[in-house]
C-alpha positions as CSV (number, residue, x, y, z in Angstrom):
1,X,0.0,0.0,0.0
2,X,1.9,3.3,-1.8
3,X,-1.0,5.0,0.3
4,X,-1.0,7.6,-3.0
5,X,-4.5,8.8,-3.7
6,X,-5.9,8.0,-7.2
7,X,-8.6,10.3,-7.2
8,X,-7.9,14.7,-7.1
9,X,-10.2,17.4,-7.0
10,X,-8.8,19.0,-9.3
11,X,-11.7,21.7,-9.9
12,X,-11.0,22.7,-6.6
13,X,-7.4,22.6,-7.1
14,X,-7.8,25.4,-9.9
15,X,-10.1,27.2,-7.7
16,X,-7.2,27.7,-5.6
17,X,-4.9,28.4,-8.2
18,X,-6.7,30.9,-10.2
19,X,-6.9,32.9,-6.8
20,X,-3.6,33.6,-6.3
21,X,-0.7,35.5,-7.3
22,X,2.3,33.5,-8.2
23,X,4.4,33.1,-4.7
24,X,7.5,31.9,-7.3
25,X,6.3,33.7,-10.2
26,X,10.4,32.7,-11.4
27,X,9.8,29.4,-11.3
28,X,6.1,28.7,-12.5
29,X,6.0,25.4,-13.1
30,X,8.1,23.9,-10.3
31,X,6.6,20.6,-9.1
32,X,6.9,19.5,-5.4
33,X,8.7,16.4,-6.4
34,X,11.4,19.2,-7.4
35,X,11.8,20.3,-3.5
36,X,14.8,18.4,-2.3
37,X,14.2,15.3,0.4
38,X,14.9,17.1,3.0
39,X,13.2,20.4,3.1
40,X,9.6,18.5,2.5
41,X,10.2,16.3,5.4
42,X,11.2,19.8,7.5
43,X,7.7,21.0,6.3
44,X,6.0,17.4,7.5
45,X,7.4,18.0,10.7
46,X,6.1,21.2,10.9
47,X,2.4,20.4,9.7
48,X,2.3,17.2,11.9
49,X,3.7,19.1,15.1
50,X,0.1,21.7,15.1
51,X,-2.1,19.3,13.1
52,X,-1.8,21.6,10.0
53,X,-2.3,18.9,7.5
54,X,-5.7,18.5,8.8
55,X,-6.8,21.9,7.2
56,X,-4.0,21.7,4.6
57,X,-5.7,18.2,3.0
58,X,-8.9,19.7,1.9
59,X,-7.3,23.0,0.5
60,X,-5.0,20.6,-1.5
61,X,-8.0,18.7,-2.9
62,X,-7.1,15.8,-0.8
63,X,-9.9,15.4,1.6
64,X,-10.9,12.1,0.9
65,X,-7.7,11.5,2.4
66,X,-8.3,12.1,5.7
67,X,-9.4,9.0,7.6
68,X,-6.0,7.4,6.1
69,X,-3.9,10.1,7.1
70,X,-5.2,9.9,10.9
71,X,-3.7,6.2,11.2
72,X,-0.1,7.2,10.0
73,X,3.0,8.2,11.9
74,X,3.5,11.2,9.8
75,X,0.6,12.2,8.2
76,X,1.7,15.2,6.3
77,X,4.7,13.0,5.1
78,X,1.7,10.9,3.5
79,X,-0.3,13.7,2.3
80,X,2.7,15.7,0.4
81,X,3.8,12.7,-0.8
82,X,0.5,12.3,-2.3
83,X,0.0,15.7,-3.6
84,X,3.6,15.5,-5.4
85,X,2.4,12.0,-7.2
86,X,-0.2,13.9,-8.8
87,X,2.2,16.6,-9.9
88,X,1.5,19.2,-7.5
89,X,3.1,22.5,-8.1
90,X,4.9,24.6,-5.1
91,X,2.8,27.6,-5.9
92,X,0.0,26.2,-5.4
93,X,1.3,24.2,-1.9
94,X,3.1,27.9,-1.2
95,X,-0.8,30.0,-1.9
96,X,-2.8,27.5,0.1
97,X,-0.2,27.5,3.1
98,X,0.0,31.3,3.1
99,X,-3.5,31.4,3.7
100,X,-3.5,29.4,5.7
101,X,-1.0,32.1,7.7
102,X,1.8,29.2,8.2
103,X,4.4,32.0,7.7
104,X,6.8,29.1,9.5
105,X,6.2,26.9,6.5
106,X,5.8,29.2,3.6
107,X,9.6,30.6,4.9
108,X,11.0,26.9,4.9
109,X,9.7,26.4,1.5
110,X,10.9,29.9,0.0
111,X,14.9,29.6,2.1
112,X,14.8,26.0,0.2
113,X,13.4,27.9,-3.1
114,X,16.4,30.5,-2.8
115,X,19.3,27.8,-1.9
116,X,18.5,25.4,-4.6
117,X,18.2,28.6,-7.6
118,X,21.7,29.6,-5.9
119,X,23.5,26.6,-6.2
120,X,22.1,26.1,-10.0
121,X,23.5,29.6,-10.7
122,X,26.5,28.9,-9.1
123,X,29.2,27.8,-11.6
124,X,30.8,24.9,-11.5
125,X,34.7,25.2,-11.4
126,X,36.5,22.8,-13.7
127,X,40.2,21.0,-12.8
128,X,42.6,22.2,-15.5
């Protein structure tokens, strides 16, 4: 059991997108499966910790998701994961947690935004 949802409101999902300004209007089309490792299991730790993805899960279009996420040990872990297999962008993820005033979270995603665009403009010396 993947524990990946098969089925995505995704009317509700473009709700939500039409609504907002672009939070990384440099980077439109940047997919969650694009944030490193790390930084999304930083932000699980986060949502778990005050219950966030409870009220994140329905603004992602993941409600029916809910009674499975109460059973797991990290159940934003499960429900990012799920909104990345369905090709989630980070605008979207960084709109619906700004409104949902998780400053803590939107920063973590942004400093991880910032780090990864400075080490791909950062060349790459060569041995001569």
């Amino acid at each position: 059991d993947s524990g990946v949802l098969t089925s995505y409101d995704s009317a509700a999902a473009a709700d939500e997108d039409s609504h907002c300004a672009s939070l990384a209007s440099d980077q439109p089309e940047l997919l969650v499966s694009d944030v490193d490792f790390l930084t999304l299991k930083k932000l699980a730790r986060l949502l778990d910790s005050t219950g966030g993805w409870e009220e994140l899960a329905p603004k992602l279009g993941l409600e029916t998701l809910l009674p499975a996420l109460q059973s797991r040990p990290s159940p934003s872990q499960m429900l990012l994961d799920n909104f990345e297999a369905l090709q989630g962008t980070v605008n979207h993820l960084l709109s619906v947690l700004e409104k949902m005033n998780r400053t803590d979270a939107v920063e973590l995603l942004r400093q991880a935004l910032k780090e990864a665009k400075k080490q791909a403009n950062t060349p790459v010396e060569h041995e001569t």
